[in-house]
ROSE-4610 file (N, C-alpha, C; in Angstrom, 1 decimal, always signed):
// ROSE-4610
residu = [X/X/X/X/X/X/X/X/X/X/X/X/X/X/X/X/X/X/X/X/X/X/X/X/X/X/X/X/X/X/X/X/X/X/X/X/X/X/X/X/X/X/X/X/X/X/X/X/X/X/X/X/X/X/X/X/X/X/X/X/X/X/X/X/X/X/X/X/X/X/X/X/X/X/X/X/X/X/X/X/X/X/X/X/X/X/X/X/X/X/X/X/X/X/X/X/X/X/X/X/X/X/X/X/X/X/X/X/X/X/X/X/X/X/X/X/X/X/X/X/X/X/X/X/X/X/X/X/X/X/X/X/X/X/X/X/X/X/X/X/X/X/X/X/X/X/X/X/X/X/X/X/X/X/X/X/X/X/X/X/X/X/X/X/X/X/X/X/X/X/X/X/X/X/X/X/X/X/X/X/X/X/X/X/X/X/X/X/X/X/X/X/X/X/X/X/X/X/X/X/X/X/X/X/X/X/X/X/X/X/X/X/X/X/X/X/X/X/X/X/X/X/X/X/X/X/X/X/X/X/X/X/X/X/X/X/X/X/X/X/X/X/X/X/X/X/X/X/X/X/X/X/X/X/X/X/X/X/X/X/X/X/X/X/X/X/X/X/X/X/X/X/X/X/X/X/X/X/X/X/X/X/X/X/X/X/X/X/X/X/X/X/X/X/X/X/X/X/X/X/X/X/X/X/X/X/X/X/X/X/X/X/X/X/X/X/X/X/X/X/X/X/X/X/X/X/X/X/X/X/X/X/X/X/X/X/X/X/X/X/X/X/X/X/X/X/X/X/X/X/X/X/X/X/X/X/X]
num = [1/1/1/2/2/2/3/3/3/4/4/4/5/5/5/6/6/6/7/7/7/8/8/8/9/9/9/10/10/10/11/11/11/12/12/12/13/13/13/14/14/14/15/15/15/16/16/16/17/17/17/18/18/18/19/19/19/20/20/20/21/21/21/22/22/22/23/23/23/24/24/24/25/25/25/26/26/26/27/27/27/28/28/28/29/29/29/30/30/30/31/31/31/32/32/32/33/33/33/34/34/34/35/35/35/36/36/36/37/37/37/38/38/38/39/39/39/40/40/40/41/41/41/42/42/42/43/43/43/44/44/44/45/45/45/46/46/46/47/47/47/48/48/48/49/49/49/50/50/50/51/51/51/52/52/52/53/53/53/54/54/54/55/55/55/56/56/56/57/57/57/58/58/58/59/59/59/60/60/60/61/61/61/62/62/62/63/63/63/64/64/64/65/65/65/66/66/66/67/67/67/68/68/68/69/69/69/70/70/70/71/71/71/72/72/72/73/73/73/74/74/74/75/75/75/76/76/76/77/77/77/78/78/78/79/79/79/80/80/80/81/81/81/82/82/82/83/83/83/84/84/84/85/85/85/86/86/86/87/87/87/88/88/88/89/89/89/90/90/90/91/91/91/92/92/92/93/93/93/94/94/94/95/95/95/96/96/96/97/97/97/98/98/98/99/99/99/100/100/100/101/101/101/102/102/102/103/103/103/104/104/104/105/105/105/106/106/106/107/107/107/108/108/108/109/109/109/110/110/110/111/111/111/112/112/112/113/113/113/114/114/114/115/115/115/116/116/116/117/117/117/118/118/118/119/119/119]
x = [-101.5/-102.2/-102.8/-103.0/-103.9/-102.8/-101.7/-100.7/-100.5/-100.3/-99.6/-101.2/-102.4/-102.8/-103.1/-102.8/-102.9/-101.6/-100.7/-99.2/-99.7/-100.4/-100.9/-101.3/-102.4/-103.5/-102.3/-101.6/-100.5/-99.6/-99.5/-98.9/-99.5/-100.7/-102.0/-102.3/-102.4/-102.3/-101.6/-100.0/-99.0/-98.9/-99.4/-99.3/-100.1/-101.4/-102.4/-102.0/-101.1/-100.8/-99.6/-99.0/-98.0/-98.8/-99.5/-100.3/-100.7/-101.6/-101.9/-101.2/-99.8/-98.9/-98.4/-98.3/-97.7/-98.6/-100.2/-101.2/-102.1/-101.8/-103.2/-103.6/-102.4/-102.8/-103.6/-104.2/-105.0/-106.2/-106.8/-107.7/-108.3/-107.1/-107.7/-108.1/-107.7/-108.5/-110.2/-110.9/-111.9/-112.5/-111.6/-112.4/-111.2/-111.0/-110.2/-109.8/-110.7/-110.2/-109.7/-109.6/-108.5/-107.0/-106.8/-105.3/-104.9/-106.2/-105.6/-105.4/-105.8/-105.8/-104.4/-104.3/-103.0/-101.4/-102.0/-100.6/-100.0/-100.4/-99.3/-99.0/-100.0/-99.4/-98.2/-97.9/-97.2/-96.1/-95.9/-94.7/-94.4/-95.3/-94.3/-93.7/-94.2/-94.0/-92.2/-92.3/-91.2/-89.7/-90.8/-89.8/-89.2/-89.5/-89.3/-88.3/-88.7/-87.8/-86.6/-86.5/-85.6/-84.7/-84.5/-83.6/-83.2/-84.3/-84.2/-84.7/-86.0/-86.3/-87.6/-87.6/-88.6/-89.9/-91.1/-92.1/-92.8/-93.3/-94.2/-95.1/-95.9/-96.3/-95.4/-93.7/-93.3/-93.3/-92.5/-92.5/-93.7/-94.9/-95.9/-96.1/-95.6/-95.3/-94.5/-94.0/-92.6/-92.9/-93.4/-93.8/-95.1/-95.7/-97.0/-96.3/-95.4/-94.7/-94.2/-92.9/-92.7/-93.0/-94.3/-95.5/-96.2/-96.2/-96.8/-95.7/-94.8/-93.6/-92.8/-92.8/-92.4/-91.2/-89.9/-89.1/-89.5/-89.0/-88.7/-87.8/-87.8/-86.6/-86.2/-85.2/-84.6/-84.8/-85.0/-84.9/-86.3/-86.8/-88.1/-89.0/-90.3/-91.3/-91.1/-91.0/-90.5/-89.5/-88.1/-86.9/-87.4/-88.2/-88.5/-89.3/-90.5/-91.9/-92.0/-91.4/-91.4/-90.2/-89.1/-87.6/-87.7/-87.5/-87.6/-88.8/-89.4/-90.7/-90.2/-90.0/-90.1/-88.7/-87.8/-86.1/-85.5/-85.4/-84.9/-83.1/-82.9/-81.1/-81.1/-81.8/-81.9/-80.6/-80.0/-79.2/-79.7/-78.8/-79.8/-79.7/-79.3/-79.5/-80.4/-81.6/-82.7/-83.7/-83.2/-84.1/-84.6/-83.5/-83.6/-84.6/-84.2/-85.6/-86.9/-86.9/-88.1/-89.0/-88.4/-88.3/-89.2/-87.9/-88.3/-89.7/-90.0/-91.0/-92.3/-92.0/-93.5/-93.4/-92.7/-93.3/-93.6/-93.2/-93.4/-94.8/-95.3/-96.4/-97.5/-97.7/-98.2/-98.0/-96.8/-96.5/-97.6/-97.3/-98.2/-99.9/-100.5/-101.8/-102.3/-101.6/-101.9/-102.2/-100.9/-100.6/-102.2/-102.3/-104.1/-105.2/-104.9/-106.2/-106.1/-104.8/-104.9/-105.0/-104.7/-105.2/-106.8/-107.3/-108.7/-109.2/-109.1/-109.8/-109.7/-108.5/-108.3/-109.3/-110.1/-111.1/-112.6]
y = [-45.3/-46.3/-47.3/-46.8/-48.1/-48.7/-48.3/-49.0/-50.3/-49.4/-51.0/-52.2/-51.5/-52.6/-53.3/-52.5/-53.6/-54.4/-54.2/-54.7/-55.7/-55.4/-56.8/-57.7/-57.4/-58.4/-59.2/-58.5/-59.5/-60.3/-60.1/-61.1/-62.5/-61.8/-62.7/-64.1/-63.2/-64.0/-64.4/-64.4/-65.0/-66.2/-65.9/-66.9/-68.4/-68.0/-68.7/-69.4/-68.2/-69.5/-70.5/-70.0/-71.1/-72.5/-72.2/-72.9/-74.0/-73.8/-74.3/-75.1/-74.6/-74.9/-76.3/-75.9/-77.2/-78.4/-78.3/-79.0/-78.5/-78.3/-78.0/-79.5/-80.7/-81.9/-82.5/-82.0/-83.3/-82.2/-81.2/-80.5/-81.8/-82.4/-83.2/-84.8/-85.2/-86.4/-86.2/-84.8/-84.5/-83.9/-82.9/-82.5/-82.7/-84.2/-84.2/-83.4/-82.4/-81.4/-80.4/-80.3/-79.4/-79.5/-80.7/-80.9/-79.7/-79.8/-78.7/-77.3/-77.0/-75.2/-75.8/-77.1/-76.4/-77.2/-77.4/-78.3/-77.1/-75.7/-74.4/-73.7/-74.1/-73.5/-74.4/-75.5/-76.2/-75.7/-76.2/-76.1/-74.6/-73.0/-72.2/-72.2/-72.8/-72.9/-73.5/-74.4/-75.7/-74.7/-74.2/-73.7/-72.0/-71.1/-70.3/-70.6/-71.8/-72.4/-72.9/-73.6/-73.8/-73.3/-72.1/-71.3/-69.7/-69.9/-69.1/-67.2/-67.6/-66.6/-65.6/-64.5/-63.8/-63.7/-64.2/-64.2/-62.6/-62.5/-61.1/-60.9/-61.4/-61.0/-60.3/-61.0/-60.0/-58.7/-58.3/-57.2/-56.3/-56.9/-56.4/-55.6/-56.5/-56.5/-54.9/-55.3/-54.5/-52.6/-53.0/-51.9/-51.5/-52.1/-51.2/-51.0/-51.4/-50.9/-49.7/-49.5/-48.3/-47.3/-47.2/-46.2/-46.5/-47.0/-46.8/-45.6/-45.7/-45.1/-46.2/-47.5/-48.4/-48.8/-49.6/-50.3/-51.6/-51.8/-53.1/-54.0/-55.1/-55.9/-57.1/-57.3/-57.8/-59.5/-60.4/-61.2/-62.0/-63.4/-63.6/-63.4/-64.2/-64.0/-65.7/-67.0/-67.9/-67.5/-67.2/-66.6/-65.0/-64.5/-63.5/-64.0/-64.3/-65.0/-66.3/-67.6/-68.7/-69.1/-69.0/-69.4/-69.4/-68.1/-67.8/-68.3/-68.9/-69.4/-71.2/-71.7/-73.1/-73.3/-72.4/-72.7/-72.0/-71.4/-70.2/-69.9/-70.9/-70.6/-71.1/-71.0/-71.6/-71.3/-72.4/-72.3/-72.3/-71.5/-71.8/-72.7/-74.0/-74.9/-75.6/-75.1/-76.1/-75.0/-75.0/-74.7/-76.1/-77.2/-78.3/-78.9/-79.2/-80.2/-79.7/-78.4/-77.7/-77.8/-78.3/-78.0/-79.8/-80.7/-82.1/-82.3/-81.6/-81.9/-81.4/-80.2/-79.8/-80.9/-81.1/-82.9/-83.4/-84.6/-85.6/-85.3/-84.7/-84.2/-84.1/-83.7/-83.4/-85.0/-85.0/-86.5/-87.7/-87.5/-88.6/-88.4/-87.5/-87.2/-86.9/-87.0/-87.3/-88.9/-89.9/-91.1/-92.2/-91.2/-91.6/-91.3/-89.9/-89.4/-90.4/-91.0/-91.6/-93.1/-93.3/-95.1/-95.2/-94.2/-94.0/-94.1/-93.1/-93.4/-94.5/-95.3/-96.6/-97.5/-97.3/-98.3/-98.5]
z = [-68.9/-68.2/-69.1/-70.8/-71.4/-72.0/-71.8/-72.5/-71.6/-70.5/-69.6/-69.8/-69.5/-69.4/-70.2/-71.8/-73.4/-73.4/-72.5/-72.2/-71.4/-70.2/-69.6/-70.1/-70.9/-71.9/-73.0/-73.1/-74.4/-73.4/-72.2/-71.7/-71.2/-70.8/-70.5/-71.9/-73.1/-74.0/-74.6/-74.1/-74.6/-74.2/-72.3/-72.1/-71.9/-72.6/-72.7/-74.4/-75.2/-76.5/-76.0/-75.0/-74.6/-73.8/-73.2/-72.5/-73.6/-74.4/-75.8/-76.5/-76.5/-77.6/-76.7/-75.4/-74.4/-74.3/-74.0/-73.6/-74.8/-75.7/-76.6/-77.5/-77.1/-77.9/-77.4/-75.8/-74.7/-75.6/-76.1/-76.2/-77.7/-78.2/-79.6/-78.6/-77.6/-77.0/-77.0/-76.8/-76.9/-77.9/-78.3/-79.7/-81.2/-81.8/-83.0/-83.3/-83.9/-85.1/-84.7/-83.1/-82.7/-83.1/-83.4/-84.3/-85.2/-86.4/-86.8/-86.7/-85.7/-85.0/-84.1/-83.2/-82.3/-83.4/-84.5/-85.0/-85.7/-86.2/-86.4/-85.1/-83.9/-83.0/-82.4/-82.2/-81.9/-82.6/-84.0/-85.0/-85.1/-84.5/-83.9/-83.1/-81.5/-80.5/-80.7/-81.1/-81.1/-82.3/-83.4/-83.9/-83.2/-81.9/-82.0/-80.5/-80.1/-78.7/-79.5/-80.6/-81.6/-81.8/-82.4/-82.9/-82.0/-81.4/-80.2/-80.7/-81.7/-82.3/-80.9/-81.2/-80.4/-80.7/-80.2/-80.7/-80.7/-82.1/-82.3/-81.1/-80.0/-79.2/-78.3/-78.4/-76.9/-77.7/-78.9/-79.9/-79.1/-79.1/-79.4/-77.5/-76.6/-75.5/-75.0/-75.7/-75.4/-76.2/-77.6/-77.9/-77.2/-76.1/-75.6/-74.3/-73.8/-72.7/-73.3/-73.8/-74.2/-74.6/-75.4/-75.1/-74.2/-73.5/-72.0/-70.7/-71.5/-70.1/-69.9/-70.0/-69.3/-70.2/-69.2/-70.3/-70.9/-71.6/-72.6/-71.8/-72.3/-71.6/-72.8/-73.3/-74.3/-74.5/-73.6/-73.9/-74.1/-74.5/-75.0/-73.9/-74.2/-73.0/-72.4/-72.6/-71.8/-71.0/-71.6/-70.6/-69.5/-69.9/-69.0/-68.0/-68.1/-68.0/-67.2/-67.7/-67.2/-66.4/-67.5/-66.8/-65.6/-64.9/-63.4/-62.7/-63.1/-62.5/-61.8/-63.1/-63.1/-62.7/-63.4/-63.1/-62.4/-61.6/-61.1/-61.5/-61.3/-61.8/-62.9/-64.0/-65.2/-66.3/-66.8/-68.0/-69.3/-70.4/-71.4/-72.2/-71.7/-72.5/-72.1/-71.4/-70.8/-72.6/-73.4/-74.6/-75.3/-74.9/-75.5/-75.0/-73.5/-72.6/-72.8/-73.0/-73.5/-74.5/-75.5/-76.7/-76.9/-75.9/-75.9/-75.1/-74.0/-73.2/-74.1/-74.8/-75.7/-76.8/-77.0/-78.2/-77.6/-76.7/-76.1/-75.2/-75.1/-74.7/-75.6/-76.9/-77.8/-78.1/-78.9/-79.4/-78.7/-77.5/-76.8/-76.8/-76.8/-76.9/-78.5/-79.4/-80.7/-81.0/-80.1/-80.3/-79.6/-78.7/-77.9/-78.8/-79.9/-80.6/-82.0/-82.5/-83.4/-83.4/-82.0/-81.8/-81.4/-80.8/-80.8/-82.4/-82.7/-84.2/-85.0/-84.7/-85.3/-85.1/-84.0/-83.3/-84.3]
């Protein structure tokens, strides 16, 4: 039972660093120096959508299921987690648009925090 629900909490917070990693640039429109806490979150984000690496949280996911009783399930936590949410018949080459929509998002709320400062 404490397994699953330290399995819950890491999914909870997996998905709260994806959250971050997607919208964590509007967090620097109000507080600057958030740049630097979400710009290694970003550059993992982007690099684990990239190459199509598994992030240590599902690891971490997966090993508290398993001692929990519970299965594992092989593939990351976006493809398990989100895919089926936002895409339902999802291909996997929506890694790219992904990949492109978390810059261009960041990109653009950095481009607001750095013309601001220019003032």
């Amino acid at each position: 039972m404490i397994f699953k629900a330290l399995a819950d909490i890491a999914v909870v917070v997996h998905l709260g660093f994806v959250a971050f990693a997607v919208l964590g640039g509007l967090t620097a429109l109000r507080w600057p120096k958030m740049v630097w806490v979400h710009l290694p979150a970003l550059a993992w984000a982007t690099a684990i959508e990239t190459f199509g690496w598994v992030c240590p949280l599902t690891h971490l996911e997966n090993a508290l299921r398993i001692s929990g009783g519970q299965a594992a399930y092989e593939e990351g936590f976006v493809d398990r987690y989100l895919i089926p949410i936002l895409y339902p018949e999802a291909l996997p080459v929506l890694r790219w648009p992904l990949v492109a929509a978390l810059l261009a998002i960041n990109v653009a709320a950095y481009w607001f925090v750095w013309r601001r400062r220019g003032r």
